[in-house]
C-alpha positions as CSV (number, residue, x, y, z in Angstrom):
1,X,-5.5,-0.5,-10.7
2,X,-8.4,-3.1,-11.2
3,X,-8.2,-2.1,-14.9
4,X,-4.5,-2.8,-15.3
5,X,-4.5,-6.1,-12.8
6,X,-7.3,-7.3,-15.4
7,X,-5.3,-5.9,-18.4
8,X,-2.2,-5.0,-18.3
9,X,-2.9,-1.6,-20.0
10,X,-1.7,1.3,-18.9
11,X,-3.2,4.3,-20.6
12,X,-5.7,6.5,-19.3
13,X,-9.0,7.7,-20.4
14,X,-10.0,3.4,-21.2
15,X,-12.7,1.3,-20.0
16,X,-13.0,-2.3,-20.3
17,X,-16.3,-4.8,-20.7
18,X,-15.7,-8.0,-20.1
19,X,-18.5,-10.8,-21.4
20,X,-17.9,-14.2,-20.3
21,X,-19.0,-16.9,-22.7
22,X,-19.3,-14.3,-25.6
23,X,-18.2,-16.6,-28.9
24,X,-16.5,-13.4,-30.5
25,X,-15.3,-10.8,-28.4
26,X,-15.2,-11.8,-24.3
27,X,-12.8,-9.0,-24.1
28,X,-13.6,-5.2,-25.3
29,X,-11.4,-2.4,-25.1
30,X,-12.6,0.9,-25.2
31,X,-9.4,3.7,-25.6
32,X,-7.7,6.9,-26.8
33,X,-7.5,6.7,-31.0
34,X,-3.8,7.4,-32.4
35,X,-3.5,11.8,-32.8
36,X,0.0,12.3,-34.1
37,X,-0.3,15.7,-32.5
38,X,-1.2,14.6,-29.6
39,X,1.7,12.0,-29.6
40,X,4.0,14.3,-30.2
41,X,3.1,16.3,-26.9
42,X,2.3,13.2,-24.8
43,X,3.6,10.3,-26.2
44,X,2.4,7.3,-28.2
45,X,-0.9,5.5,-28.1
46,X,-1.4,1.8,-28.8
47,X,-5.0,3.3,-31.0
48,X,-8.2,1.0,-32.0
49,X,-6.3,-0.6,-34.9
50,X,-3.7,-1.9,-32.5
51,X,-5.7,-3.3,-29.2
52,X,-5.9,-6.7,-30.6
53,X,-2.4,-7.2,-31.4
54,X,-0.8,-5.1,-28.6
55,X,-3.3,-5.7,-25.8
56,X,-5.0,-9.0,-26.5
57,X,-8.3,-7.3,-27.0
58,X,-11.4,-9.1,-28.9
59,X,-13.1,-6.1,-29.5
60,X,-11.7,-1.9,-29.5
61,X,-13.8,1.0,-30.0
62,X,-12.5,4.8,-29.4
63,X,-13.2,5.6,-25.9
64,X,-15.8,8.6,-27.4
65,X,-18.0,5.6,-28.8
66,X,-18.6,4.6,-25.1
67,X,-22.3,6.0,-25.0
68,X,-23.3,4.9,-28.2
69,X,-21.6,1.0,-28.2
70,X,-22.3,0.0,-24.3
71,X,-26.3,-0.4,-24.8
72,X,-25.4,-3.0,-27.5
73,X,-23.0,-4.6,-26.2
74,X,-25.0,-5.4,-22.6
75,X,-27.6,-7.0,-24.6
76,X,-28.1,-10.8,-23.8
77,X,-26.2,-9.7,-20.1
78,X,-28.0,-10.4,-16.9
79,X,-26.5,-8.4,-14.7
80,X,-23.8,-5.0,-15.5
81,X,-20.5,-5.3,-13.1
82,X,-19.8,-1.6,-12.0
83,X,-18.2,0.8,-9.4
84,X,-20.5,3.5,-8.9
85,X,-19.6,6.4,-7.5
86,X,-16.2,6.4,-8.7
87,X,-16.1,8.6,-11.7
88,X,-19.9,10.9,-11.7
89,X,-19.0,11.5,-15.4
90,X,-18.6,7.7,-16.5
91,X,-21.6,6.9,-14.2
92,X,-24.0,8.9,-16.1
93,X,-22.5,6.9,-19.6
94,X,-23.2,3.9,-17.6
95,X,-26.5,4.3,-16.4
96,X,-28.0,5.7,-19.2
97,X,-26.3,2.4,-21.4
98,X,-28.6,0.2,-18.6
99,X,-31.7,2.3,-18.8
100,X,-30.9,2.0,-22.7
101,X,-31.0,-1.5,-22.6
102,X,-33.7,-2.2,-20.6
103,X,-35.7,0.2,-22.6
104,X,-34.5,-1.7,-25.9
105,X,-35.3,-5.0,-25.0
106,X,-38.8,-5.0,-23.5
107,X,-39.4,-7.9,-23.5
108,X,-37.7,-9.8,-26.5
109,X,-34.5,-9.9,-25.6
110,X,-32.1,-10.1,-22.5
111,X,-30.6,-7.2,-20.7
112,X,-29.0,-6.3,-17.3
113,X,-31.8,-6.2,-14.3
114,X,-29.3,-5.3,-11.7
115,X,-25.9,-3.5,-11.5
116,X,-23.3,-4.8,-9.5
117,X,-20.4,-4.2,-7.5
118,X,-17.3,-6.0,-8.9
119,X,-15.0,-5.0,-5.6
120,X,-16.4,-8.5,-3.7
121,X,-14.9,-10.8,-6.5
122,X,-12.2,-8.7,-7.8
123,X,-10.7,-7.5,-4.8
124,X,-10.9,-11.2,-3.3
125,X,-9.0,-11.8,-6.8
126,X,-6.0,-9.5,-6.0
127,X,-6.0,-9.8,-2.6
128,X,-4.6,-13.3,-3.0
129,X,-0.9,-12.8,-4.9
130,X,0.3,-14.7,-8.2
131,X,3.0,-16.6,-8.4
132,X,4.4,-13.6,-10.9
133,X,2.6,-10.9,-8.8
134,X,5.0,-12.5,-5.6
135,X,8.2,-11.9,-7.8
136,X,7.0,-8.2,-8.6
137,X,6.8,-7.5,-4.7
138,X,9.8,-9.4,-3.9
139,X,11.9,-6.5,-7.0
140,X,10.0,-4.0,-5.3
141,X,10.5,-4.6,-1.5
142,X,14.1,-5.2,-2.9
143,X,14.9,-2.1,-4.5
144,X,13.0,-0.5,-1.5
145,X,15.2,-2.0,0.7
146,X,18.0,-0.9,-1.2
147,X,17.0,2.8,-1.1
148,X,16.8,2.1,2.5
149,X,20.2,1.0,2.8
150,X,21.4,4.0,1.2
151,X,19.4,6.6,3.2
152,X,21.0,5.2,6.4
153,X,24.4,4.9,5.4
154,X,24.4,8.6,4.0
155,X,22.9,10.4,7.2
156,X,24.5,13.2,8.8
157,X,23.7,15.8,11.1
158,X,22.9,18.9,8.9
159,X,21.8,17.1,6.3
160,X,18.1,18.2,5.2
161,X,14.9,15.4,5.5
162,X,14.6,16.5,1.3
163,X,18.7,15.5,1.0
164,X,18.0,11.9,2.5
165,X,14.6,11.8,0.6
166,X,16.6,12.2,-2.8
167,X,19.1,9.8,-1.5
168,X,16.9,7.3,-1.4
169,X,14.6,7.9,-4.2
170,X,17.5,8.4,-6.2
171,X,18.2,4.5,-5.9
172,X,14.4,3.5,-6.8
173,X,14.9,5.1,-9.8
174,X,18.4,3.8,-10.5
175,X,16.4,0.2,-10.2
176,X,13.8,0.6,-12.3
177,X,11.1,1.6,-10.1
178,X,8.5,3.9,-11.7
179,X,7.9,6.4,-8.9
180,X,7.8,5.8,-4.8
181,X,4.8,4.0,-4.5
182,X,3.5,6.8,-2.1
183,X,4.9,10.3,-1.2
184,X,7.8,9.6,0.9
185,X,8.0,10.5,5.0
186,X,11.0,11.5,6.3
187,X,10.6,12.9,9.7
188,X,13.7,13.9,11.9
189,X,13.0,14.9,15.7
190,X,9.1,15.1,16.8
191,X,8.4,15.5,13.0
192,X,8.7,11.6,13.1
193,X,5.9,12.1,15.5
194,X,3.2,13.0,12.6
195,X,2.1,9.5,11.1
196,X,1.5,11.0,7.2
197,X,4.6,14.2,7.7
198,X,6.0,14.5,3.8
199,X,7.4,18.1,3.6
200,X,10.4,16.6,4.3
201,X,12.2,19.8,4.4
202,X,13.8,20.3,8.2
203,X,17.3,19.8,8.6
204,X,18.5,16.7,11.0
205,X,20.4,17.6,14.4
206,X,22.3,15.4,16.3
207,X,21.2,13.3,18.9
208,X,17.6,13.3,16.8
209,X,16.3,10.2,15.7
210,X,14.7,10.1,11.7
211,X,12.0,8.1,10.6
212,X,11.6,7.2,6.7
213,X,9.3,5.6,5.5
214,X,9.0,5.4,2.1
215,X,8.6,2.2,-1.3
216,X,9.5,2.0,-4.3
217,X,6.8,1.0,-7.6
218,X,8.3,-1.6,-9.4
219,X,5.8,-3.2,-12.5
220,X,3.1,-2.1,-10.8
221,X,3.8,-3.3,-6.9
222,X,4.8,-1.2,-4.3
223,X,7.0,-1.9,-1.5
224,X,6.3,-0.6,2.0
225,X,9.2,-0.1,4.6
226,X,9.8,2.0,7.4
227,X,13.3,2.3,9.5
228,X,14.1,4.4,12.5
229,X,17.3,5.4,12.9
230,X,19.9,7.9,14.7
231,X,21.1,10.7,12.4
232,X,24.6,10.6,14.3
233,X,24.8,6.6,14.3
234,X,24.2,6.6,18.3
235,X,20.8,6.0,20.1
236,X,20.2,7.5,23.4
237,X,19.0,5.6,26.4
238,X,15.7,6.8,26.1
239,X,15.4,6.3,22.0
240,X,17.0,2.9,22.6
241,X,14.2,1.5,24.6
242,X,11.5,2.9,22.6
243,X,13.0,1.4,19.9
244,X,13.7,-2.1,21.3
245,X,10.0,-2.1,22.3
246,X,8.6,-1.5,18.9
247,X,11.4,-3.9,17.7
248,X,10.0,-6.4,20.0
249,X,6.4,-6.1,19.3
250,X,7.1,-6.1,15.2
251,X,9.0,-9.5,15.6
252,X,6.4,-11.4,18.1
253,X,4.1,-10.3,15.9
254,X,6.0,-11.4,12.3
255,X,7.0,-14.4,14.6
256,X,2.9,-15.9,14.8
257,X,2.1,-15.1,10.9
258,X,0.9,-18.3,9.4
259,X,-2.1,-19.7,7.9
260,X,-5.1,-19.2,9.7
261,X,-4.3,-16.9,11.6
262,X,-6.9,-14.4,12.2
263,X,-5.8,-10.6,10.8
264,X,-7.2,-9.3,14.1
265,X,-4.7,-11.2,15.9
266,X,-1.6,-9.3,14.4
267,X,-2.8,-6.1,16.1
268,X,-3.9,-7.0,19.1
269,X,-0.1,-8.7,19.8
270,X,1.3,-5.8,18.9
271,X,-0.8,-3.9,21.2
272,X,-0.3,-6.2,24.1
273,X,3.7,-6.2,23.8
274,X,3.4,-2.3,23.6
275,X,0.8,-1.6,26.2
276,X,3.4,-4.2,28.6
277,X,6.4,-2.3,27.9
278,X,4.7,1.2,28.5
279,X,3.2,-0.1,31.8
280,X,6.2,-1.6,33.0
281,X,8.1,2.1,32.2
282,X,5.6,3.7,34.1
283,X,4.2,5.5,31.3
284,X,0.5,3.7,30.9
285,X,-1.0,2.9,34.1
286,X,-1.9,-0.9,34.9
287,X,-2.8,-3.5,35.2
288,X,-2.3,-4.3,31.1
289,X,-5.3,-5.7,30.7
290,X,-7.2,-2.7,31.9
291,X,-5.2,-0.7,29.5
292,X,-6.1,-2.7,26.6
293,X,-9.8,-2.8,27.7
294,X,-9.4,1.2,28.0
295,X,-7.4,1.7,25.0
296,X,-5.1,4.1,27.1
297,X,-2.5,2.6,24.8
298,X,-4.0,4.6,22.3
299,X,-2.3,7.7,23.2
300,X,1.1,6.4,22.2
301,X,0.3,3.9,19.7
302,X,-3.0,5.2,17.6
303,X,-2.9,3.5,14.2
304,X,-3.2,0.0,13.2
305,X,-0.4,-2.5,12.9
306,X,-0.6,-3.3,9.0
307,X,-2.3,-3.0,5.4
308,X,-2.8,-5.5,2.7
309,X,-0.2,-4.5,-0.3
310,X,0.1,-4.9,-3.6
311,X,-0.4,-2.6,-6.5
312,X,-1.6,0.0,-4.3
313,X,0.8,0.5,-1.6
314,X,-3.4,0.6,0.7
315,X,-4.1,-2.7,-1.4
316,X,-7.9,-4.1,-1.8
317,X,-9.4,-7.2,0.2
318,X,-11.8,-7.3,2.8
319,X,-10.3,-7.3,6.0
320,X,-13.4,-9.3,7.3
321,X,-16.1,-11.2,5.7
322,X,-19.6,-12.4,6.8
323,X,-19.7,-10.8,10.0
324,X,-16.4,-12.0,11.4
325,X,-14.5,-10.4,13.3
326,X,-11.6,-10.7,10.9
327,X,-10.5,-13.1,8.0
328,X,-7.9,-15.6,8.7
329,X,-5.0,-15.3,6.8
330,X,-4.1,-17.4,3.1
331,X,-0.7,-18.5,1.6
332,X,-0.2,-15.7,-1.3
333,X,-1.8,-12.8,1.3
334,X,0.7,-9.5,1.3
335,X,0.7,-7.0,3.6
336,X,2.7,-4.5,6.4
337,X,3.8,-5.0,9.9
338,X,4.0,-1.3,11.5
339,X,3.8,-1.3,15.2
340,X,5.2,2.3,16.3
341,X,4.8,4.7,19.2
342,X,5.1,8.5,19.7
343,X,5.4,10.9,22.3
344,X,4.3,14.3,20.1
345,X,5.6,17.2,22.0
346,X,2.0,19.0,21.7
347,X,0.2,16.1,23.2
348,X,-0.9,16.2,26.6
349,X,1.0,14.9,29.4
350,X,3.6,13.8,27.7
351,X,6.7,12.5,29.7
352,X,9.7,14.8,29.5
353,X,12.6,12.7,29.0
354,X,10.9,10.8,26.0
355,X,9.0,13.9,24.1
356,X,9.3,14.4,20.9
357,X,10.7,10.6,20.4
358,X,8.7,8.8,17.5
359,X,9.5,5.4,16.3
360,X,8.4,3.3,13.9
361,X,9.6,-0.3,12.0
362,X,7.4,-1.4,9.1
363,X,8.2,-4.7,7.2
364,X,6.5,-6.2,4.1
365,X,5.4,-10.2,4.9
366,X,3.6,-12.4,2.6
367,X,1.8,-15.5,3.8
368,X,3.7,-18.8,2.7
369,X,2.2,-22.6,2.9
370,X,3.5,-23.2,7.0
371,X,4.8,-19.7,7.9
372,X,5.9,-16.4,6.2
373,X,8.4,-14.6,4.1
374,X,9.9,-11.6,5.0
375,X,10.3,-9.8,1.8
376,X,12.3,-6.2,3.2
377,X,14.5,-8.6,5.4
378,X,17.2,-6.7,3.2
379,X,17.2,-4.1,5.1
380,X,18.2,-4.1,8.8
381,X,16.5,-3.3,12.1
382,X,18.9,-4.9,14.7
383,X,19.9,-1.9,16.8
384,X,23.8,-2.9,16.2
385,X,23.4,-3.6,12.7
386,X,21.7,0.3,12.3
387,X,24.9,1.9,14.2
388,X,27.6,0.1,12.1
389,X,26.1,1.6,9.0
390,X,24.5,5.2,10.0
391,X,26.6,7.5,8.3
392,X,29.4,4.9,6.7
393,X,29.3,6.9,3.5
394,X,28.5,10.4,4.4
């Protein structure tokens, strides 16, 4: 992902060396050389001769030339920005260039003295959206929202979690999404109750509730949504206000999103509305606050309310910096709003009339000048709105 964000290309086995200030070639490409029989099987290659005019490159070399060009090429460099641990093969290439170097300048010329992490300045980079990065998450979260659309108005009791799952994937693709941008939950009954379920193969029964939660890749982004809904288009009394306290807690906490904010802020409303509700239907024990402090909330509600997004649907950035408790939030930020809670039938002391009820909503928001934009509004969460459209086309 770093690769292509800095890029734009997309082929494996590459590297890229980046020398500010160099007068002829700031920008080296190292990648695959053209094989016709190789093409043939796998497709074509963009090859050395190419870089320049198809990737903006400097500099190309064959990725093969890696451990003999890098030592010469960090001369006159100060410092080597690099992700060890990553890739053990490319880390032995890249430490033996540095010891290389050192070894080769003794003294009469410059070479790296320290090696770097590149995350603190590059992930800072990306965690901060484009102008043209906002319009690729704004096609993605679209066409997610679309697949969304169509997964609930297909639903049916009998119909298998894999059916709805290639319902809806079925429209990414139709879109021009690349791929989900993650494997694709669709949970019916307490199956909705495991947070990463993706067999997806059950069948859906009526009077069961199914959660998906699945995105769609489009250029690169991903979009992020989950919905609850009822596979017969009718919640129960007991799904309905599990699912109007989630409901509640996701819009109170979409409703303070602005800049400045602190990111810790966004979870703990979430877990204040949540730990309320339960305490108030007798299923936490009060007072709140003692609840909160005990984190008995925890037991129904155990994951955090959101994730930066971007190119990875987990996307990079520190969620706190120099010892803070948490950042405060930027116009351009991106990321997910996912309060849920779960009563999984093999927990302990679980109450009857709710077990095996799991609900979760999970919008995509990015940070705006005085406010927010909800970029998966297209999709709806409104109790009412859900029941007109569960099953309109199956």
């Amino acid at each position: 992902s770093d690769l292509w964000y800095l890029t734009g290309f997309e082929e494996p086995e590459a590297a890229v060396l980046l020398l500010p200030g160099h007068e002829e070639h700031p920008f080296v490409l190292f990648l695959r050389e053209r094989d016709l029989k190789m093409e043939i099987w796998d497709g074509p290659r963009v090859g050395v001769d190419r870089a320049r005019e198809m990737v903006g490159a400097d500099k190309a070399f064959s990725i093969d030339k890696l451990d003999e060009e890098l030592p010469k090429l960090l001369a006159g460099r100060s410092s080597l920005h690099y992700s060890l641990g990553v890739d053990p093969a490319v880390d032995e290439v890249v430490v033996r260039s540095y010891r290389k170097a050192l070894r080769t300048a003794r003294g009469r010329a410059r070479a790296p003295t320290s090696i770097v992490e590149p995350g603190e300045a590059l992930h800072e980079m990306r965690l901060v959206k484009s102008l043209e990065e906002i319009d690729a998450l704004r096609r993605a979260c679209a066409v997610s929202a679309e697949g969304h659309l169509r997964g609930m108005r297909v639903t049916r009791p009998g119909m298998t979690e894999f059916e709805l799952q290639a319902e809806i994937e079925h429209v990414f693709r139709q879109n021009g999404a690349r791929s989900p941008g993650y494997p694709s939950i669709v949970g019916t009954g307490s199956n909705a109750c495991v947070l990463h379920y993706i067999e997806n193969r059950d069948t859906m029964q009526d009077g069961d509730l199914v959660l998906v939660d699945a995105g769609a890749e489009v250029d690169w982004y991903t979009g992020d949504i989950t919905r609850t809904w009822p596979v017969s288009g009718e919640f129960n009394g007991y799904q309905r206000t599990i699912y109007d306290l989630v409901l509640r807690a996701q819009m109170e906490a979409i409703a303070l999103i602005r800049p400045g904010l602190e990111w810790h802020e966004i979870h703990e409303c979430t877990v204040q509305v949540i730990t309320e509700g339960l305490v108030d239907l007798g299923l936490l024990e009060g007072p709140v606050e003692k609840a909160i402090e005990d984190k008995t909330f925890k037991k129904y509600f155990m994951h955090g309310t959101g994730h930066w997004l971007g190119i990875d649907v987990h996307d990079v950035g520190a969620y706190a910096r120099d010892g803070e408790k948490s950042r405060p939030l930027e116009p351009g930020m991106c990321f997910t709003i996912e309060p849920g809670i779960y009563f999984h039938p093999e927990a302990e002391d679980m109450p009857k009339d709710f077990l095996g009820i799991g609900v979760r909503l999970e919008d995509d928001v990015l940070v705006t000048e005085d406010g927010c934009e909800v970029l998966t509004s297209g999709v709806p969460k409104e109790p009412e709105e859900i029941m007109e459209i569960v099953g309109k086309d199956a």
